[in-house]
N, C-alpha and C positions, 0 to 999 in steps of 0.2 A: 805474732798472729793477732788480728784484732777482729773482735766477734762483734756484730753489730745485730740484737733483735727486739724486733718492734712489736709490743704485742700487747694486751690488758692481761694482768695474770691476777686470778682472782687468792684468796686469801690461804693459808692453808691452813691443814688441822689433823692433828692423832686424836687419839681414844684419848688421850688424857688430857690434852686444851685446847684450846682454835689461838692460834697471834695475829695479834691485829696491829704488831709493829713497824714501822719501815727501816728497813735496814738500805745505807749505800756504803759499799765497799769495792777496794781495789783489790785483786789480788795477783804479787808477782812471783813467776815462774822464769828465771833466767832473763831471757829475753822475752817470754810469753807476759803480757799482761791485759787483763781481762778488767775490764771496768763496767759495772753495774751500779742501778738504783732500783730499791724496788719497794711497791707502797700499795695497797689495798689496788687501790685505781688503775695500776700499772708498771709496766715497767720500759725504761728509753733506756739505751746506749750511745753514748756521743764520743763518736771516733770520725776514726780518718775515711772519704768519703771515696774512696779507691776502689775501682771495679765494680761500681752498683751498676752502670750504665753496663759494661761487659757482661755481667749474670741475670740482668734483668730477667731478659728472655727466658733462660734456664731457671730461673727461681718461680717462674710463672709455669710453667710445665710441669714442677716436683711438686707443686704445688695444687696442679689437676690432677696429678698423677696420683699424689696423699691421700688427696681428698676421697676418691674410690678405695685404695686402698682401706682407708680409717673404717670403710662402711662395714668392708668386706670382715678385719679383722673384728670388730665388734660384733659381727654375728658371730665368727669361729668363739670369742673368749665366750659369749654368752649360754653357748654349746657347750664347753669348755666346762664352763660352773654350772652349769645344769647337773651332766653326767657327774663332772666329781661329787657333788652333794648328795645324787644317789647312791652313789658306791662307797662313798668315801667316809662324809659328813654326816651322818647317821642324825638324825633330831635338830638340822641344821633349817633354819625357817625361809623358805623360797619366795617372800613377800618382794622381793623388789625385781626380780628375776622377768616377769614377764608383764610388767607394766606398759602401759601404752598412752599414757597423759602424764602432763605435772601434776594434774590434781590425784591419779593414782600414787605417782612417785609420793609427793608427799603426804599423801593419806598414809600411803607404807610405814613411813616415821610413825605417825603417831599410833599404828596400830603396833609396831613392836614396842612400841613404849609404855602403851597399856597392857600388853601381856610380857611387860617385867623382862623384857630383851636388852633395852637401850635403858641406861640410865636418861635421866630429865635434862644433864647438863649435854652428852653426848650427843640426842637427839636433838638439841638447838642448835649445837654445831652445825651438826649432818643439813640442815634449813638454811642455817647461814651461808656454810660452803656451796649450796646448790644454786642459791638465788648468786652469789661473786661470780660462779663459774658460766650460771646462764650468763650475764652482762657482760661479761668479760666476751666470751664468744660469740652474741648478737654482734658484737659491737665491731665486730671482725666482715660482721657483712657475706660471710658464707651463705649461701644458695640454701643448704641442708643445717642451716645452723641448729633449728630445735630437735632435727631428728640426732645430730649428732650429742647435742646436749641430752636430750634423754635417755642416749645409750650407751656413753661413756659413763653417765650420774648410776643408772641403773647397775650396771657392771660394780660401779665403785662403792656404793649402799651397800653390792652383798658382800663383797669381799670385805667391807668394814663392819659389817653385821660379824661374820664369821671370827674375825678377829677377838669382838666383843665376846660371842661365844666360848670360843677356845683361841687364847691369844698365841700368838707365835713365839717360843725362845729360841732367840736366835744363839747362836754358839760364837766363842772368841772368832774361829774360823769358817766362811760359807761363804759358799755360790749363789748365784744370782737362782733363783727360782725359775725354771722353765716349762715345768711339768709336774703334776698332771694340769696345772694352770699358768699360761705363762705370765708373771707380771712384768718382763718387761718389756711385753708386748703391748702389753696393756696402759704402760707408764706413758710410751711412744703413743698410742693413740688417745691417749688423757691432754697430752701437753701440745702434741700438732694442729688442733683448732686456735691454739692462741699466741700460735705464728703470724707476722705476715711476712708469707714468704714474697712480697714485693719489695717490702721495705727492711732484708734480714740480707746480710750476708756475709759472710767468712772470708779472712784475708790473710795473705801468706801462710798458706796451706804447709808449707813446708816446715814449719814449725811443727808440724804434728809428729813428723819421723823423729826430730828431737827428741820428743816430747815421750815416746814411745822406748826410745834408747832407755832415759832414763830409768824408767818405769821398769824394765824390762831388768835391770840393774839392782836392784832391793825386790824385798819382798813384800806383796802388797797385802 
């Protein structure tokens, strides 16, 4: 299988550091091999050039087709963390929730920072990561770029707000989270503006059923 996508990804970061490393690594899987670079400014894949001209089309279509999608779910997750914060999250702070500018969004940093929510190093991340992610997805040339970029960034402040508050332990063993917020819904429409699904595409699909055997053979 050979995965090819073309995209700017912007930097990334936890509660506890931002990296601002470049890592390029191969990694092989039988006959699966996945080859990546990846570096503040972006990331290429340089493979075999098979079926770009056959999926064009189709890659142009999932690609209008995401695009509404992306809108549609970012209002349900926003819904989503509204409610749970009322019912749930008891003294949980709604500062980035209904923002409507960058100059809000990042006004919201610096007001939990003064009322002792964000540590000083956290909140320069939370600045750093926003301004990577906006450039990274202008750069994509999206129609909806800044409203997309406001609503994923927004979604993603609270839930990393919340984290700061009451961090998550996670156990040896767990499921993906779906409910009462789902993140990986939310991962999906974080990471689909910095596709371009013109220049991305997936090859010898059949690899995947392999790929699933094995999986399916050990315990994950």
């Amino acid at each position: 299988m050979l995965i090819s996508s073309a995209t700017s990804t912007p930097s990334a970061i936890s509660v506890a550091s931002l990296s601002r490393s470049s890592t390029s690594r191969v990694s092989n899987f039988g006959n699966l091999e996945i080859s990546s670079k990846i570096s503040l400014r972006g990331f290429r894949a340089r493979v075999s050039s098979k079926a770009v001209v056959k999926i064009k089309a189709m890659a142009e279509l999932v690609e209008d087709k995401e695009s509404i999608k992306n809108v549609q779910n970012i209002i349900r997750l926003k819904k989503s963390s509204s409610e749970i914060d009322d019912n749930d999250n008891v003294g949980h702070s709604l500062t980035f929730i209904d923002v409507r500018s960058e100059k809000e969004l990042l006004s919201g940093i610096r007001k939990e920072q003064e009322a002792g929510r964000l540590p000083s190093n956290v909140a320069a991340g939370l600045e750093e990561l926003y301004k990577n992610y906006r450039d990274a997805v202008l750069k994509s040339g999206h129609p909806n770029a800044h409203e997309i970029i406001l609503s994923n960034m927004s979604v993603a402040f609270d839930r990393m707000l919340l984290e700061v508050e009451d961090p998550f332990a996670f156990s040896p063993y767990h499921k993906a989270i779906r409910e009462p917020f789902d993140y990986y819904l939310f991962g999906q429409n974080y990471i689909r503006p910095l596709i371009d699904f013109r220049r991305s595409y997936v090859g010898n699909l059949s690899v995947f059923a392999d790929m699933e055997d094995k999986l399916n053979q050990v315990p994950n």
